[in-house]
ROLO-460707 format. One record per residue (C-alpha): x, y, z; residue in one letter; residue number from 1; chain. Coordinates in steps of 0.1 Angstrom, whole numbers. Example, Ala and Ser with C-alpha at 12.3 -4.5 7.8 and 13.67 -1.06 7.14 Angstrom:
BEGIN
<xx = 123 | yy = -45 | zz = 78 | r = a | k = 1 | c = A>
<xx = 137 | yy = -11 | zz = 71 | r = s | k = 2 | c = A>
END
This chain:
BEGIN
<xx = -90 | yy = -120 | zz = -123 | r = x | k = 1 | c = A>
<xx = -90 | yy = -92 | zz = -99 | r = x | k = 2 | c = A>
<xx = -79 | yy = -58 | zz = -114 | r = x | k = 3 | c = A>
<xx = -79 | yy = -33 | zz = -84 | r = x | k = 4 | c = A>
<xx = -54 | yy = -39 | zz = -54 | r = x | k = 5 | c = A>
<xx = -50 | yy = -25 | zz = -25 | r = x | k = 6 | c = A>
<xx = -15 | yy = -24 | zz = -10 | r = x | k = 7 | c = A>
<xx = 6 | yy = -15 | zz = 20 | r = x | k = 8 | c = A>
<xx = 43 | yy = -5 | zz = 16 | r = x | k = 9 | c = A>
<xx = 67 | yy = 3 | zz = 41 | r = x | k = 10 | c = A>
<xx = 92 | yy = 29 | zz = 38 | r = x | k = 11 | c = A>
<xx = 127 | yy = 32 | zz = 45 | r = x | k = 12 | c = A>
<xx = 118 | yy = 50 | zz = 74 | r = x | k = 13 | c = A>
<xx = 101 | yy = 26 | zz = 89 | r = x | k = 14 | c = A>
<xx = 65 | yy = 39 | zz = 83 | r = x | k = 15 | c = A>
<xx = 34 | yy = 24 | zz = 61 | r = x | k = 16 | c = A>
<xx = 16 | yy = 38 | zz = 35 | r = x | k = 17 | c = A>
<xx = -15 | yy = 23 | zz = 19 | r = x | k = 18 | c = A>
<xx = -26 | yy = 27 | zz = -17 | r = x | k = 19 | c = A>
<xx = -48 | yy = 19 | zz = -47 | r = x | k = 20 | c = A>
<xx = -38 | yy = 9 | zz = -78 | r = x | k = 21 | c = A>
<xx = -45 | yy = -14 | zz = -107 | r = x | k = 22 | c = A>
<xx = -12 | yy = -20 | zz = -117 | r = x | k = 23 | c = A>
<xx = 8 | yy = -32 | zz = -85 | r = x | k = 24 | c = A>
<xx = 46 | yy = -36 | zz = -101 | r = x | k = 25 | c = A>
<xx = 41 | yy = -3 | zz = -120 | r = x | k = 26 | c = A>
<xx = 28 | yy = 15 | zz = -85 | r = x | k = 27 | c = A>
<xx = 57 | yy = -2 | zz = -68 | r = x | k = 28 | c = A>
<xx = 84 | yy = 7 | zz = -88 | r = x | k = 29 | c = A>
<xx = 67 | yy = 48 | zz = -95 | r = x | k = 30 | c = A>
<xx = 70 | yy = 51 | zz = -57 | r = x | k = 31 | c = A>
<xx = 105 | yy = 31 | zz = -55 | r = x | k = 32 | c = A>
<xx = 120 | yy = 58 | zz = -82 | r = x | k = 33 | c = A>
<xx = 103 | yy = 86 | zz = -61 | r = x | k = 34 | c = A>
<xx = 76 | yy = 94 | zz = -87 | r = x | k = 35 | c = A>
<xx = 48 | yy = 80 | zz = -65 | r = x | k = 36 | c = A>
<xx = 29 | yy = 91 | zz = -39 | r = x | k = 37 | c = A>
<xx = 42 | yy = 127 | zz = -24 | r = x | k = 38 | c = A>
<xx = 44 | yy = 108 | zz = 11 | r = x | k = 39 | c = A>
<xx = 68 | yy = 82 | zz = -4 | r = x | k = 40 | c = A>
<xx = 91 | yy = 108 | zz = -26 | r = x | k = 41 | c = A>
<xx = 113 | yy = 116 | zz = 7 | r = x | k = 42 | c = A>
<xx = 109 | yy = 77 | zz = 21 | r = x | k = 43 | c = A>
<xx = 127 | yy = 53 | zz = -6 | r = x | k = 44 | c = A>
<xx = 132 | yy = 24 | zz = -14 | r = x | k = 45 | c = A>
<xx = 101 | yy = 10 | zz = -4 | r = x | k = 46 | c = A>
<xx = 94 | yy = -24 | zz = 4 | r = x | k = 47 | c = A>
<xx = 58 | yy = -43 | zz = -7 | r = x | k = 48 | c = A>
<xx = 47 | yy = -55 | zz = 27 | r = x | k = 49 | c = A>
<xx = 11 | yy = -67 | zz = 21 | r = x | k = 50 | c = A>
<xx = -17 | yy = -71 | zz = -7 | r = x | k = 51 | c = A>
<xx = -54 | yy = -76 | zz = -15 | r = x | k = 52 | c = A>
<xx = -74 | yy = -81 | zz = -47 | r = x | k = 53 | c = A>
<xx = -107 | yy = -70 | zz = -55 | r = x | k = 54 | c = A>
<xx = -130 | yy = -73 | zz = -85 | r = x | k = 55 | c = A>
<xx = -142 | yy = -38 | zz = -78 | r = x | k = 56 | c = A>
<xx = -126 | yy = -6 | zz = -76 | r = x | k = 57 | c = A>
<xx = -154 | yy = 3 | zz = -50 | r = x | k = 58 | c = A>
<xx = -144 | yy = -27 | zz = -29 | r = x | k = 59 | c = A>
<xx = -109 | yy = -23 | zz = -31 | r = x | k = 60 | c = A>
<xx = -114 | yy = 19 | zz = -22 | r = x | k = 61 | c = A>
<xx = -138 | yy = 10 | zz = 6 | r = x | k = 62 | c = A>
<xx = -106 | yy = -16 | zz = 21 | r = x | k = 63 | c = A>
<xx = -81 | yy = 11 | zz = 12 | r = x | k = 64 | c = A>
<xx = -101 | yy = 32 | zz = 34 | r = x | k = 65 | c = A>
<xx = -104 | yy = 10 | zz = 67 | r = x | k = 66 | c = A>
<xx = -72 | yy = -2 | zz = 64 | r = x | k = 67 | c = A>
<xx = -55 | yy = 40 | zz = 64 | r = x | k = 68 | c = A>
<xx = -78 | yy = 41 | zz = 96 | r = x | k = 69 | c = A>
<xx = -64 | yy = 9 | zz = 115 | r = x | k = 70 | c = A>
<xx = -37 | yy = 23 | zz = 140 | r = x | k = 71 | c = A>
<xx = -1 | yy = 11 | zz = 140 | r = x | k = 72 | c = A>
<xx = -1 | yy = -22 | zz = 158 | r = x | k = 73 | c = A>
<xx = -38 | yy = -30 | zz = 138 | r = x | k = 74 | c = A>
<xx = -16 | yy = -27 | zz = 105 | r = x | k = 75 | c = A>
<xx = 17 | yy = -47 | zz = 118 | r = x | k = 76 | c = A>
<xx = -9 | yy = -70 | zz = 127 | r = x | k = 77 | c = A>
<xx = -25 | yy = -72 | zz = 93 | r = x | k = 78 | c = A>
<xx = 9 | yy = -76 | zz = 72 | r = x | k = 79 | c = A>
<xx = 30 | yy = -100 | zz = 94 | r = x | k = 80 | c = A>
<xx = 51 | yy = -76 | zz = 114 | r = x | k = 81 | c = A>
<xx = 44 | yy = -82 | zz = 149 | r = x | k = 82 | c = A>
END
């Protein structure tokens, strides 16, 4: 079972943040109650918008990584929005 996903969330403002975690309905819900990430305090409710699982937290960082450099249209793309 994989332990470390990587997630993409959009905002109530429209925009998409990308994270780590290893707990994805705990992570959800700390951003949702504006305990999360200090980009997603000001941008509740969030919505979960996209997912991947990894079996290392290396792998999963490395994703996290290429998918905070994809530019908007690369990331609608990715989670179905286009």
């Amino acid at each position: 079972m994989a332990d470390h996903v990587v997630y993409v969330l959009e905002c109530a403002d429209g925009s998409l943040y990308t994270g780590y975690t290893t707990d994805l309905e705990r992570r959800v819900a700390e951003h949702d109650a504006g305990e999360g990430a200090k980009y997603t305090r000001g941008r509740t409710p969030v919505e979960l918008r996209y997912r991947e699982e990894f079996d290392s937290r290396s792998a999963a960082m490395s994703r996290e990584y290429e998918i905070k450099q994809l530019s908007r249209g690369a990331k609608e793309r990715l989670i179905g929005l286009d």
